[in-house]
Structures are given as structure tokens and as C-alpha cells.
C-alpha positions as CSV (number, residue, x, y, z in Angstrom):
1,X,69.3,-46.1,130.4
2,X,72.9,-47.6,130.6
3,X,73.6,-50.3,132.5
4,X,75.9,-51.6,134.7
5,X,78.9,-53.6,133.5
6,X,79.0,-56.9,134.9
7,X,81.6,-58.5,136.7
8,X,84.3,-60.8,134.5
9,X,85.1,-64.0,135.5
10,X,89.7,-63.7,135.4
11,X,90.8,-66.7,136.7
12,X,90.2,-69.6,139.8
13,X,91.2,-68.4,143.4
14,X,94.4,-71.1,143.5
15,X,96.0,-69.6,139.8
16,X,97.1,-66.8,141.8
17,X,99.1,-67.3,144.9
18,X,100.1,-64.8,147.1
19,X,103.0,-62.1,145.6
20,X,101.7,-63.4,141.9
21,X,100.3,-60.8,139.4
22,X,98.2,-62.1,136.2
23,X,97.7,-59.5,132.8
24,X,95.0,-60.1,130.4
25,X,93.0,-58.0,127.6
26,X,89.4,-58.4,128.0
27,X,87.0,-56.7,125.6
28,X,90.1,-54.4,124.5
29,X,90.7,-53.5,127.9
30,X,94.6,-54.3,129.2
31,X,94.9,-55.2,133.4
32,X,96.4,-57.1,136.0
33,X,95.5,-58.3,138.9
34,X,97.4,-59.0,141.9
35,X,97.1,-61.1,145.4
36,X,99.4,-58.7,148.0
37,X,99.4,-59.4,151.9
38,X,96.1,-61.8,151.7
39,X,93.9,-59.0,149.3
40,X,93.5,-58.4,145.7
41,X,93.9,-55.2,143.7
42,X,93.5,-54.5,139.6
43,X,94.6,-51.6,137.7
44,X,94.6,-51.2,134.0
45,X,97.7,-52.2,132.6
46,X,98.9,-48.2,131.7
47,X,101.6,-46.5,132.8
48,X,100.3,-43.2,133.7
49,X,103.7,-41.3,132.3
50,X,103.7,-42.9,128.4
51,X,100.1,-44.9,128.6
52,X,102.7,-48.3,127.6
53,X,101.8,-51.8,129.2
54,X,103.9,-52.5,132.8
55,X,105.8,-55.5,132.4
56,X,108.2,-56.8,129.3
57,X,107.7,-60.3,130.3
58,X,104.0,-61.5,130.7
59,X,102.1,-61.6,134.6
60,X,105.8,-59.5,135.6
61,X,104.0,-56.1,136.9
62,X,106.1,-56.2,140.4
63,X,109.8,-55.4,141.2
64,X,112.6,-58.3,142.5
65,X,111.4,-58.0,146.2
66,X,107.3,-57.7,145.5
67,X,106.9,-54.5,147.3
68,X,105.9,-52.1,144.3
69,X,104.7,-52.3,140.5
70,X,107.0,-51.2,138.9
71,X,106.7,-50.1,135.0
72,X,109.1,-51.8,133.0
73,X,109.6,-49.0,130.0
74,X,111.5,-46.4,132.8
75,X,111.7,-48.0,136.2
76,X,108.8,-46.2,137.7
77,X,107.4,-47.5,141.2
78,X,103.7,-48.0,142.4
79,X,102.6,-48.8,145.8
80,X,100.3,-52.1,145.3
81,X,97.7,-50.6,147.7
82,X,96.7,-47.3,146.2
83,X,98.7,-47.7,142.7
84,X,100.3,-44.4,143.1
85,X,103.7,-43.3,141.8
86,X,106.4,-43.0,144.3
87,X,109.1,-43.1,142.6
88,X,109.6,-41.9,138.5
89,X,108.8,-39.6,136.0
90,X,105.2,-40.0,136.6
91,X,105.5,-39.1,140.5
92,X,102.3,-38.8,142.1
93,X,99.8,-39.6,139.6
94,X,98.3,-42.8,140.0
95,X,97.4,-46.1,137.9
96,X,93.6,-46.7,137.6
97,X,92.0,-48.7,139.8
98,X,89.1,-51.4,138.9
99,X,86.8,-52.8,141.0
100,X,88.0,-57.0,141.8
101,X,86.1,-59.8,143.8
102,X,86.9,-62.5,145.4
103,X,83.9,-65.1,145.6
104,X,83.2,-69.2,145.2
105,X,86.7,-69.3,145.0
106,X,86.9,-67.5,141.6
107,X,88.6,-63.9,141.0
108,X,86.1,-61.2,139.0
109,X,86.8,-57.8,137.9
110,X,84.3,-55.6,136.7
111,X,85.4,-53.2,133.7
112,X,84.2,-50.0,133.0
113,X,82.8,-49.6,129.7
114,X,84.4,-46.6,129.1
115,X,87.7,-48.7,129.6
């Protein structure tokens, strides 16, 4: 019987401030989280187009104004809500969500162990 993965402690609530985006590799698995409009969201870090990492510079996953992701490696845009494409050669398909929490004032994000 498999179980199910438990959640990963990220980071505390106050390292990540609202518009700010945090990567990391945990257990070979590359994501970011982001705080947007008061809510978190994670996605593996994977552009759907090449399967490269978003950002050149590390925690960078979002364009100048903070509206989309954007993918570094060809300009593609992401809505932050839903991760999908708007704007790229990947338009339409969708980076892959992952489950985040918000609780005792620490950020968790449970991995798939398929990841």
C-alpha cells in the first residue's frame, strides 16, 4: 500500500512577502512558490515548452510588473493563478501545480513522489 507523501516544511510565513517567489530542489524535485494578492501557489519549476528551469537569476520566476511567470529561456507568460500559458510557444499548456499550505505561520508543500 503506498502512502501519502507528506507535506515539506519550505520556509517561515515572513521570508516571503507578498509579490516574492522562492525556488528550491527538494528530494530532486525543482519548485517555486509564490505569495500573489494575499494566497500562495507552487508549480514545479518546468517550463512546459523545453522542461528548462523559469528564472536565470535565483527566486526571479515573475516578469518586471508581478503580473505573470514568466520563463526566462523564451519569454513565455503564466497566469500566477492557474499557471497556464498565455502568451509563448507553449500557449495553452499549463505548469504543474503542487499542493502548498499555509499553517503556524510556516509555508509546506507536499510533493508528489512521482515528481
Amino acid at each position: 500500500m503506498l502512502s501519502s507523501p507528506q507535506p515539506t516544511l519550505l520556509i517561515r510565513s515572513q521570508e516571503l512577502e507578498e509579490g516574492q517567489s522562492k525556488g528550491f530542489i527538494i528530494n530532486g524535485t525543482n519548485l517555486f512558490v509564490l505569495r500573489h494578492q494575499g494566497n500562495l501557489v507552487a508549480y514545479r519549476n518546468s517550463c512546459p515548452h523545453r522542461k528548462v528551469p523559469l528564472e536565470w537569476l535565483p527566486d526571479q520566476f515573475l516578469d518586471y510588473d508581478k503580473q505573470f511567470i514568466q520563463c526566462a529561456t523564451h519569454g513565455a507568460l503564466f497566469t500566477i493563478e492557474q499557471g497556464l500559458c498565455i502568451s509563448g510557444p507553449c500557449h495553452q499548456q499549463s505548469l504543474t501545480s503542487l499542493y502548498v499550505e499555509e499553517r503556524d505561520e510556516k509555508i509546506y508543500c507536499t510533493i508528489p513522489e512521482y515528481s
